[in-house]
VOLUM-988448 format. One record per residue (C-alpha): residue in three letters; x, y, z. Coordinates in steps of 0.2 Angstrom, whole numbers, padded with zeros to 4 digits, always signed. Layout:
N
ALAXYZ
...
***
This chain:
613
UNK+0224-0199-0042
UNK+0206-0200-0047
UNK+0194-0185-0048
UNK+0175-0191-0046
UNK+0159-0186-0046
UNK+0148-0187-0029
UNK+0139-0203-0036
UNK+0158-0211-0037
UNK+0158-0208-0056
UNK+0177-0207-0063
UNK+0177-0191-0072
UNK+0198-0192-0073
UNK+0217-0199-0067
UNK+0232-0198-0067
UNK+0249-0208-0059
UNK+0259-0198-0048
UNK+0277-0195-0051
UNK+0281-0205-0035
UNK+0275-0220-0024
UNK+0271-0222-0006
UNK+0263-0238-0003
UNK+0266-0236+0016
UNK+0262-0218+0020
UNK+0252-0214+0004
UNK+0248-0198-0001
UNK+0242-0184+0009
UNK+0235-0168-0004
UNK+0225-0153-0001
UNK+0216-0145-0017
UNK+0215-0126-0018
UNK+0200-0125-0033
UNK+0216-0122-0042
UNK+0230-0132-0040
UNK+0233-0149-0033
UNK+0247-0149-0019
UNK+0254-0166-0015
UNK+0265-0172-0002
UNK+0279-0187-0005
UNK+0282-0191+0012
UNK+0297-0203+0007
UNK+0307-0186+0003
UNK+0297-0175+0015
UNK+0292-0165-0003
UNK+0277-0153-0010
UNK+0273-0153-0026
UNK+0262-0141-0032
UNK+0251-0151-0047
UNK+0238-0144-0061
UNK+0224-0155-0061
UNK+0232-0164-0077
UNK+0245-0173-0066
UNK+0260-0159-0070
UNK+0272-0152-0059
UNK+0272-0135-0058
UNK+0286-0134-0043
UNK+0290-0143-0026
UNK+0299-0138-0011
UNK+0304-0148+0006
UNK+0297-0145+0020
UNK+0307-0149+0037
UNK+0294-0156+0046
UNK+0297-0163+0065
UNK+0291-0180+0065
UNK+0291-0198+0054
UNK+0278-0191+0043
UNK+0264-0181+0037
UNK+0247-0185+0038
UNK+0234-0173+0029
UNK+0238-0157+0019
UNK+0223-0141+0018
UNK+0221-0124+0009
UNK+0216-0110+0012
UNK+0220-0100-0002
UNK+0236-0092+0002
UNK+0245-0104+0016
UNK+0246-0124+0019
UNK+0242-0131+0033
UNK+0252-0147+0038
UNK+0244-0160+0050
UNK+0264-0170+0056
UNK+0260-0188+0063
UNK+0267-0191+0080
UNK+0270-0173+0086
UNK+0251-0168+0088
UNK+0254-0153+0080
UNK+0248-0141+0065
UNK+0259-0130+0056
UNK+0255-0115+0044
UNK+0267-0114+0030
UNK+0268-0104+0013
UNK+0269-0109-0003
UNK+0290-0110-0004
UNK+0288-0119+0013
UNK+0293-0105+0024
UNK+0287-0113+0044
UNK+0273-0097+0049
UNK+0264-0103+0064
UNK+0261-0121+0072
UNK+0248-0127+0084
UNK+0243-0142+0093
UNK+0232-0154+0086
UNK+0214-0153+0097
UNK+0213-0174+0098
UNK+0229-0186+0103
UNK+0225-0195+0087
UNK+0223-0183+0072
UNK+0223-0191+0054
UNK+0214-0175+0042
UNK+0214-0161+0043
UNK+0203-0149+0027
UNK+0198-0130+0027
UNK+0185-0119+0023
UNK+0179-0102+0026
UNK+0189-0095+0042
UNK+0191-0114+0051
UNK+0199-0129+0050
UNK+0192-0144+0051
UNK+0202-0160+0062
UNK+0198-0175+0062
UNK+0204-0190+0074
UNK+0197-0207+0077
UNK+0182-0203+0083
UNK+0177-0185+0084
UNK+0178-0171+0070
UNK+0185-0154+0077
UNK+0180-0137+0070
UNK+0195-0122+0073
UNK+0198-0106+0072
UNK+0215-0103+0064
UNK+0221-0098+0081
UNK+0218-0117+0086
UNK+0203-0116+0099
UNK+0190-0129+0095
UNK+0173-0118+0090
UNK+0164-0137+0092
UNK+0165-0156+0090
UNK+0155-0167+0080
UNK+0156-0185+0084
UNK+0159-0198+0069
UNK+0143-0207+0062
UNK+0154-0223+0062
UNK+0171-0231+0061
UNK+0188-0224+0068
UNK+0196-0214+0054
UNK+0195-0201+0043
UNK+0200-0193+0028
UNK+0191-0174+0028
UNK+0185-0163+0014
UNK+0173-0148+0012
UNK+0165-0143-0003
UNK+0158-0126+0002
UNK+0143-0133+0010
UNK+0145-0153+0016
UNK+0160-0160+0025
UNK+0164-0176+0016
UNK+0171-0190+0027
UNK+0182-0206+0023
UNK+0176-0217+0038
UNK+0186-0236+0038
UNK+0177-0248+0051
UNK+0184-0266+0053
UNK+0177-0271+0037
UNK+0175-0258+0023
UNK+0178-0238+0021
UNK+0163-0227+0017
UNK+0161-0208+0012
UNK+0149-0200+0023
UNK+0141-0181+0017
UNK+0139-0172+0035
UNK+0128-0157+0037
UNK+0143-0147+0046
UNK+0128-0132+0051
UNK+0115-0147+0061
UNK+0112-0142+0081
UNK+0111-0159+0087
UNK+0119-0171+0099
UNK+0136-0167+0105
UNK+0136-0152+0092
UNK+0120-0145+0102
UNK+0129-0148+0121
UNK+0144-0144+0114
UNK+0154-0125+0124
UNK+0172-0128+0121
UNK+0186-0142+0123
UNK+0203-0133+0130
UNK+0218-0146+0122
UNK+0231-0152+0135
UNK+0249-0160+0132
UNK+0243-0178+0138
UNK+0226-0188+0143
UNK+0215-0179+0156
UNK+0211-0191+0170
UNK+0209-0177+0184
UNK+0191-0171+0189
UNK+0193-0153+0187
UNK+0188-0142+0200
UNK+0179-0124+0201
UNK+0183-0111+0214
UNK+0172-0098+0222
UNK+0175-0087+0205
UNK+0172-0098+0193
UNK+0190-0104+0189
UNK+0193-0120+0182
UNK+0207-0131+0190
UNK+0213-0148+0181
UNK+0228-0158+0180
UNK+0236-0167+0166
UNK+0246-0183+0161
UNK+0258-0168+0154
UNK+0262-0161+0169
UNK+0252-0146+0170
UNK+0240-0140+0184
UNK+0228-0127+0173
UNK+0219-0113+0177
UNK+0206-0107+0165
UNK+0194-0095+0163
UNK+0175-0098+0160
UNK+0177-0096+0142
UNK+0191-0106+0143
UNK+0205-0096+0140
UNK+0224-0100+0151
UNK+0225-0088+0167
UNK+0240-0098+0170
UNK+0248-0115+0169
UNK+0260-0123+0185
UNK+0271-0136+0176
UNK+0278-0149+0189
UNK+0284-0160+0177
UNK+0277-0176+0180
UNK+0260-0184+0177
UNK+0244-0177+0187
UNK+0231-0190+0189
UNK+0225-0184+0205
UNK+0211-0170+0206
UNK+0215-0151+0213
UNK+0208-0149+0230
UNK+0202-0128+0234
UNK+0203-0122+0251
UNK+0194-0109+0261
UNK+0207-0095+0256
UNK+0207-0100+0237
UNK+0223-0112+0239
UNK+0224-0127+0226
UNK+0230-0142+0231
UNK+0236-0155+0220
UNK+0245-0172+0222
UNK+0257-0176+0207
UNK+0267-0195+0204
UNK+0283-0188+0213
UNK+0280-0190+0232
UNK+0275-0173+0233
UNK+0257-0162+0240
UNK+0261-0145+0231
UNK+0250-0130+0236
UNK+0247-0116+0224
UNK+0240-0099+0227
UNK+0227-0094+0216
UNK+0238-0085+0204
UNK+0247-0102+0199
UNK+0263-0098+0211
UNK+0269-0112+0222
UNK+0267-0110+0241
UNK+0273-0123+0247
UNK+0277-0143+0243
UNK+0276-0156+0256
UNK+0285-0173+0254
UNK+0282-0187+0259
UNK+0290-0206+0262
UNK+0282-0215+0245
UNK+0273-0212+0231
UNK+0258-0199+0236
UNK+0239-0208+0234
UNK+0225-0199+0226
UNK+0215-0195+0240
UNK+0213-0178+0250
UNK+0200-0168+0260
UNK+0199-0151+0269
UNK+0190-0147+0284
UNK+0183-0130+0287
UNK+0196-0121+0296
UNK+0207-0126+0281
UNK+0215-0140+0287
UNK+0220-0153+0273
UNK+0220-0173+0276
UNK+0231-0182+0265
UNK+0236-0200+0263
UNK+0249-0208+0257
UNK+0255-0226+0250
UNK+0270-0227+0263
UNK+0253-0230+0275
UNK+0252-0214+0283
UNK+0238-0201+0284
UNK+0241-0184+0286
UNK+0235-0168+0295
UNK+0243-0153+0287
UNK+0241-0136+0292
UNK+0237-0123+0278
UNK+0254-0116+0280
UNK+0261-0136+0275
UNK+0267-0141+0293
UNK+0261-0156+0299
UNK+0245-0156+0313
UNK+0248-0175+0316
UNK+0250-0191+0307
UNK+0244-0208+0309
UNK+0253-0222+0304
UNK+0245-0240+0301
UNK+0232-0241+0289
UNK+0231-0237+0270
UNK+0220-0227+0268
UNK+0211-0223+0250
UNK+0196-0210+0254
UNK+0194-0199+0264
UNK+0177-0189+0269
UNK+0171-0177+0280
UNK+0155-0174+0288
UNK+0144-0163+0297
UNK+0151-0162+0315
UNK+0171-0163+0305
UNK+0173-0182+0307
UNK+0186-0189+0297
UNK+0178-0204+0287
UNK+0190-0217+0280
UNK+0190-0232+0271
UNK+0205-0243+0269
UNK+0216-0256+0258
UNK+0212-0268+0272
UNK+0193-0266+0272
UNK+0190-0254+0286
UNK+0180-0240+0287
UNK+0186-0227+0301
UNK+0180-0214+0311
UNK+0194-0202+0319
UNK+0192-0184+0327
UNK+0199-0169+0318
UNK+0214-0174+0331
UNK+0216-0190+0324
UNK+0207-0200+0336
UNK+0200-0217+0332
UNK+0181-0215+0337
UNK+0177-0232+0329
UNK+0181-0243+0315
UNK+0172-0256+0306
UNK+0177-0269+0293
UNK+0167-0273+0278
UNK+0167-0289+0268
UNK+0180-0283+0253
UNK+0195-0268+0252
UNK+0187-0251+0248
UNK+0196-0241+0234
UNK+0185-0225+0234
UNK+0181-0212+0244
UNK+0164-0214+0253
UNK+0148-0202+0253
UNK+0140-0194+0266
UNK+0120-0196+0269
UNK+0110-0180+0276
UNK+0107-0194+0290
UNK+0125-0195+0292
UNK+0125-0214+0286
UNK+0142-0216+0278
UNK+0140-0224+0261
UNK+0155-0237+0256
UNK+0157-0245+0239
UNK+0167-0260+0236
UNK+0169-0269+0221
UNK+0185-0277+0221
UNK+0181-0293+0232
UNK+0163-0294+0236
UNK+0155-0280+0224
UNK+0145-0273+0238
UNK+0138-0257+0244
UNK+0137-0252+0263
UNK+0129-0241+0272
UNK+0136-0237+0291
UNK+0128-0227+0305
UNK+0138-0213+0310
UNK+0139-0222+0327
UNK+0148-0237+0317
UNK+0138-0250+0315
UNK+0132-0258+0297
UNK+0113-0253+0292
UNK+0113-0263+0277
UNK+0125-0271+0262
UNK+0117-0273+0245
UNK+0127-0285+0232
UNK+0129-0278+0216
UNK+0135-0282+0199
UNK+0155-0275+0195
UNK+0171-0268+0199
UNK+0171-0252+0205
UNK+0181-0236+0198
UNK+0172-0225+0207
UNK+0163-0217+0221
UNK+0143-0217+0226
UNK+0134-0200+0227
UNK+0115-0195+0230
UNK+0102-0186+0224
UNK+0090-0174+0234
UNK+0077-0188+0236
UNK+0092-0197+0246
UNK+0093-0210+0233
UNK+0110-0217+0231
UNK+0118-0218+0214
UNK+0132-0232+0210
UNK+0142-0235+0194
UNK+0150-0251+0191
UNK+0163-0256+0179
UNK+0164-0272+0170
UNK+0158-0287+0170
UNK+0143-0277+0175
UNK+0144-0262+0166
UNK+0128-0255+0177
UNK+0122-0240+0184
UNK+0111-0242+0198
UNK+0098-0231+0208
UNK+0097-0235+0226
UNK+0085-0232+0241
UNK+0093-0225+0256
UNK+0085-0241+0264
UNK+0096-0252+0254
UNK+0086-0258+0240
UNK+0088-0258+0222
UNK+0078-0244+0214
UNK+0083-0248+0194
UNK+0098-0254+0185
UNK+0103-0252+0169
UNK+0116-0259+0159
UNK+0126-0244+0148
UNK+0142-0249+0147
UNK+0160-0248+0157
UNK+0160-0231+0172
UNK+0177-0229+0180
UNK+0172-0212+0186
UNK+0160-0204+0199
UNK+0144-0198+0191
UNK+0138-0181+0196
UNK+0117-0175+0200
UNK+0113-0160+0194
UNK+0098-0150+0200
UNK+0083-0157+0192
UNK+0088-0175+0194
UNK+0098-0176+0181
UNK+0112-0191+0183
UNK+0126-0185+0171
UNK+0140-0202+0170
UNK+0154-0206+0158
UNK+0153-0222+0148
UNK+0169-0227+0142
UNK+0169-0242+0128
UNK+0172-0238+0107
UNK+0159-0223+0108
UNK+0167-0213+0122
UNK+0154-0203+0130
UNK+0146-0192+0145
UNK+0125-0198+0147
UNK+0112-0188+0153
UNK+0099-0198+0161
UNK+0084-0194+0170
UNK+0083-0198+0189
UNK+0070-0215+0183
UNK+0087-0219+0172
UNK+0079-0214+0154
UNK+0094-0206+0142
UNK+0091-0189+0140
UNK+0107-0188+0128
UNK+0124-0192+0124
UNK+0140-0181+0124
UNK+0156-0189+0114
UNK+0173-0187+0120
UNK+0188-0194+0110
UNK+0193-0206+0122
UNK+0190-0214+0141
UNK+0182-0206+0152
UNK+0193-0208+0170
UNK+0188-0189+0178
UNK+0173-0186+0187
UNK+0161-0173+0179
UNK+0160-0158+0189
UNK+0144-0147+0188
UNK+0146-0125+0188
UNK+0133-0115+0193
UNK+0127-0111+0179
UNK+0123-0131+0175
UNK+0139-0132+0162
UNK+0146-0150+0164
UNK+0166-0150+0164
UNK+0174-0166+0162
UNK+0192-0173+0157
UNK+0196-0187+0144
UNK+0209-0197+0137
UNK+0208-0187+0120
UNK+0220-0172+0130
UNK+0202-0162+0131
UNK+0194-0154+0144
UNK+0177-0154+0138
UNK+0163-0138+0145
UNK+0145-0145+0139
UNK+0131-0137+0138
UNK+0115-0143+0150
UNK+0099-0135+0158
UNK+0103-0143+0172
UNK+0101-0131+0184
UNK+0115-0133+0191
UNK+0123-0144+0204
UNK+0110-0156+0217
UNK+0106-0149+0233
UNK+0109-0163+0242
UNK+0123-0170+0254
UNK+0133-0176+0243
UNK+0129-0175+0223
UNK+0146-0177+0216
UNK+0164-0183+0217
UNK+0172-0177+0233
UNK+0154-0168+0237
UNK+0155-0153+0228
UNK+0165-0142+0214
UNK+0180-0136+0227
UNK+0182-0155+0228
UNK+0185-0151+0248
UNK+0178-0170+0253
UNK+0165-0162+0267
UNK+0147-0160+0270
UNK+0146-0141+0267
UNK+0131-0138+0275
UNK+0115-0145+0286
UNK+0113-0148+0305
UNK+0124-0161+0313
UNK+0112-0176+0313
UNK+0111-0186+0327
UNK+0120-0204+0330
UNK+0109-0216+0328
UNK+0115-0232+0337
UNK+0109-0250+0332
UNK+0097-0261+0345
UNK+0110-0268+0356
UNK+0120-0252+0360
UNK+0102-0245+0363
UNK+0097-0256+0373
UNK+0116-0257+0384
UNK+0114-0237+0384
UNK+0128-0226+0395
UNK+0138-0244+0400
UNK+0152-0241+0390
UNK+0162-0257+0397
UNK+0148-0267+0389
UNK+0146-0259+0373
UNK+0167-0259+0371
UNK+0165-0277+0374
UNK+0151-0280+0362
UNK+0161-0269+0347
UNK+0177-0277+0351
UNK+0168-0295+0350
UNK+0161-0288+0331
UNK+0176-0280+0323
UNK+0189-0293+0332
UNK+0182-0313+0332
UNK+0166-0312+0325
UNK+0172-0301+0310
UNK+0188-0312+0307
UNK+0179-0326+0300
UNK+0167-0331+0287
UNK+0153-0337+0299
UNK+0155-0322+0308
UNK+0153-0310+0295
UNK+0136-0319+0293
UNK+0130-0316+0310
UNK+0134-0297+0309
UNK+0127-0294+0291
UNK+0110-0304+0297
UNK+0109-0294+0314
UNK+0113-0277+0309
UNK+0103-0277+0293
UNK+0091-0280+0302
UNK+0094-0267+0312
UNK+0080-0253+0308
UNK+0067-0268+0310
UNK+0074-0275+0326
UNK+0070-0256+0335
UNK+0054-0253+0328
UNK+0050-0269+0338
UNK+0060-0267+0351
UNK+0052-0248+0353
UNK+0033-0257+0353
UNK+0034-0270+0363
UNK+0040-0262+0381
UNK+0041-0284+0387
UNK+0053-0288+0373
UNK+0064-0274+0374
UNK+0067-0279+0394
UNK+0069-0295+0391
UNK+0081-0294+0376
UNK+0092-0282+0385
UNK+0094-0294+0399
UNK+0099-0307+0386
UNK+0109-0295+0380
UNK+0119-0292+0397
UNK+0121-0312+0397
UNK+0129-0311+0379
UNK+0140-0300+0386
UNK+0146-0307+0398
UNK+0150-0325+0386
UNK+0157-0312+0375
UNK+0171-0305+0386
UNK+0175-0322+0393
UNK+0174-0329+0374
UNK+0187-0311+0370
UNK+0197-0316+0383
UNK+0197-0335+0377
UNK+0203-0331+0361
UNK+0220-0332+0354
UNK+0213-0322+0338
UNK+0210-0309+0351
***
């Protein structure tokens, strides 16, 4: 063991009574005594600074090893290896206290004045010695660290691929995550669900550990609901304060709002991610057994569909029930579960769509054709823009209308959109797979997840405001409180509260996953806007057999083949253009209508022709 100076000078050494050339040697130093752990025998020795043992005990600890030892003048603190988990012991070995560690990875742990300090591979944790994190600061470099304070620096050990470098960090600086930072609350497993906030500023969020959690602003537990298997899904709150939640064993549960179970609903296969609530409280579920569900808020069932997967749901203004579907459609049905209209798209939908102030339903696709779609609430296709990706998430909107879009790899872009369908800017800033949120001055909050974990603050023209680091990918969807605090899950086991001036969350018609913080999937507020049909159904007007007959030729021959899908993208992107022309020129509208009727008429015969049919 060397003792240097902070140049790296060797002032002296000496050998250890034991060797460990797999687990080496985690000691803590209490401006004393040196106490050194021999994981092959689970031993503490307690060491002048010569090299001589004054005494050692075993300590019984729970898991393969330990990783990191601390002082703090009067108790040890033992980080173990696999369990996650701190203990507090005394000097003879006598087990006090234990906590959980705050990151899935912890590798040092060192103290000094009344916090510990915890570091993982990639964030530094500062404690209170009841275990809630009092902030975060995010490594300089590299993926571990050895921790040590000397009254006034934190000293890192940061390894990279290539070397290992000590890093002095000023512990008291106010920048970066440490200036955004409000509190991380530390689950049992990785946070994947996007939390939810309910009228009274309760925070709901599911973990991988089986835990639906309630928590208070300040992050404290009101209560815990353990179902005992993983929650990936989000919580969903309804009009009387009911969360609903879907977990990885065939059940919905609903919970009343102090954490007891109401009722569970079960159903034939293994429960999808998706639900919405309409505003007499009834919930819309799907399934993978390919049903969709009504449920009443009591848990019997309204009515189900069977047919379709479906994977999104939304809800707009006048309570249409928006789908999109494994096999490419989007649908329209009426809170009774009538199909108004459907419409196919060119790839297979994963996501749930978003809702313009027009009504235009916005789909993104980025498993086949990486596309984006914009759909009249009447049902036919406005306009598709390629784009660059996979997609793990949902498009939402900002208070200009402009659409925002995060794609995955091998695009790794974030794009802004006019509700027209053209590209506003694009930037390339790494892999999303979750649903960026807008806040109220325009700010586009998104999580970035590749080495350096992280949420980005970006301005509405897409400059970086800042970064937040999280310890790990970054699946949940941030979720924007009232007061402008960001909360967002990540694979670290944290749920992380930041701090923003925001203003809050974006008065628009849909400025975050699942439209807003109760994650109920509906348009909350604004006039019903009226259904804006595309030239031909204008032009055919009330005739109902004709406009049947032109959708069924769309969605049933043309849309079945590749040529097909051409003529309908070329027409109906068009669309907007085609009525302006058709509204100024009286001639051309007459005459297009009466080629119209002709078209119709080939069209039923061609319908009628056709085996596809």
């Amino acid at each position: 063991m060397y003792h240097v100076d902070t140049s790296g000078k060797i002032i002296s050494s000496f050998v250890l009574p034991f060797y460990d050339d797999f687990w080496g040697w985690p000691f803590a130093f209490d401006g004393k005594y040196l106490w050194v752990c021999n994981n092959q025998k689970g031993q503490i020795l307690k060491m002048d600074t010569s090299g001589n043992t004054l005494y050692s005990f075993y300590f019984d600890y729970t898991t393969s090893h330990i990783f990191s030892l601390a002082c703090d003048g009067e108790y040890l603190w033992v980080l173990e290896s696999e369990g996650h988990k701190i203990s507090k012991i005394d000097t003879t070995g006598k087990l006090i206290d234990s906590m959980r560690t705050p990151g899935l990875n912890a590798q040092s742990i060192t103290f000094y004045g009344e916090y510990l300090w915890v570091g993982d591979y990639l964030n530094i944790y500062k404690m209170d010695l009841s275990g809630n994190v009092v902030f975060v600061l995010y490594y300089p470099e590299g993926r571990y660290a050895a921790l040590a304070h000397d009254g006034k620096y934190l000293w890192a050990d940061v390894c990279t691929d290539n070397e290992s470098r000590i890093y002095r960090l000023d512990a008291d600086r106010q920048t970066g995550t440490y200036e955004h930072f409000r509190w991380a609350f530390h689950t049992g497993g990785f946070v994947d669900s996007s939390p939810a906030i309910g009228s009274d500023g309760t925070i709901y969020v599911g973990a991988i550990d089986g835990n639906v959690y309630a928590l208070n602003p300040n992050s404290t537990v009101k209560w815990a609901f353990n179902i005992g298997v993983a929650i990936k899904a989000s919580p969903a709150i309804g009009p009387d304060g009911t969360i609903y939640i879907q977990a990885g064993d065939d059940f919905y549960y609903a919970l009343s709002p102090d954490g007891k179970e109401k009722w569970r609903f079960e159903v034939g296969g293994s429960v999808s991610t998706c639900l919405a609530i309409g505003k007499d409280g009834t919930v819309y579920a799907t399934t993978y057994d390919i049903k969709l569900y009504a449920l009443n808020p009591d848990g019997t069932v309204k009515w189900g569909l069977t047919g379709p997967e479906f994977t999104g749901l939304a809800i707009g203004a006048d309570e249409t029930l928006y789908g999109v579907t494994t096999g490419g459609y989007v649908y329209a049905l009426t809170p009774e579960g009538n199909i108004k209209w459907r419409v196919l798209t060119g790839g297979r939908p994963e996501f749930p769509p978003a809702i313009g102030a027009d009504g235009t339903i916005y789909v993104l696709e980025g498993f086949r054709d990486g596309s984006l779609y914009a759909i009249s609430s009447c049902g036919w296709l406005k306009w598709r823009l390629p784009l660059k990706g996979q997609v793990y998430s949902a498009p939402v909107i900002g208070e200009d209308g402009t659409i925002y879009v995060g794609m995955n790899s091998p695009g790794n872009m974030l794009y802004a959109i006019n509700p027209y369908g053209t590209e506003k800017w694009s930037i390339e800033i790494g892999p999303i797979k979750s649903t960026p949120a807008v806040g109220k001055d325009g700010t586009i909050f998104v999580g970035i997840s590749d080495i350096n974990d992280r949420i980005a603050a970006r301005k509405p023209t897409g400059e970086l405001k800042w970064f937040f680091f999280t310890g790990a990918t970054i699946y949940s969807s941030p979720v924007i409180g009232v007061d402008g605090t960001v909360y967002v899950g990540s694979g670290d086991g944290n749920l992380y509260a930041i701090k923003t001036d925001c203003g809050g969350l974006a008065e628009s018609s849909w400025p975050m996953y699942q439209q807003n913080p109760l994650h109920t999937g509906r348009v909350e507020a604004g006039p019903i806007p009226a259904c804006s049909m595309c030239p031909a159904e204008t032009l055919l007007g009330d005739d109902t057999e004709k406009l049947n007959s032109l959708r069924a030729l769309r969605d049933n021959v043309l849309a079945k083949s590749v040529f097909g899908k051409k003529v309908i993208e070329t027409y109906y992107s068009n669309a907007d253009r085609v009525n302006l022309l058709l509204d100024n020129h009286p001639v051309i509208r007459e005459t297009a209508k009466k080629a119209l009727e002709l078209a119709v008429l080939v069209m039923n015969k061609i319908i009628r022709h056709t085996e596809a049919f």
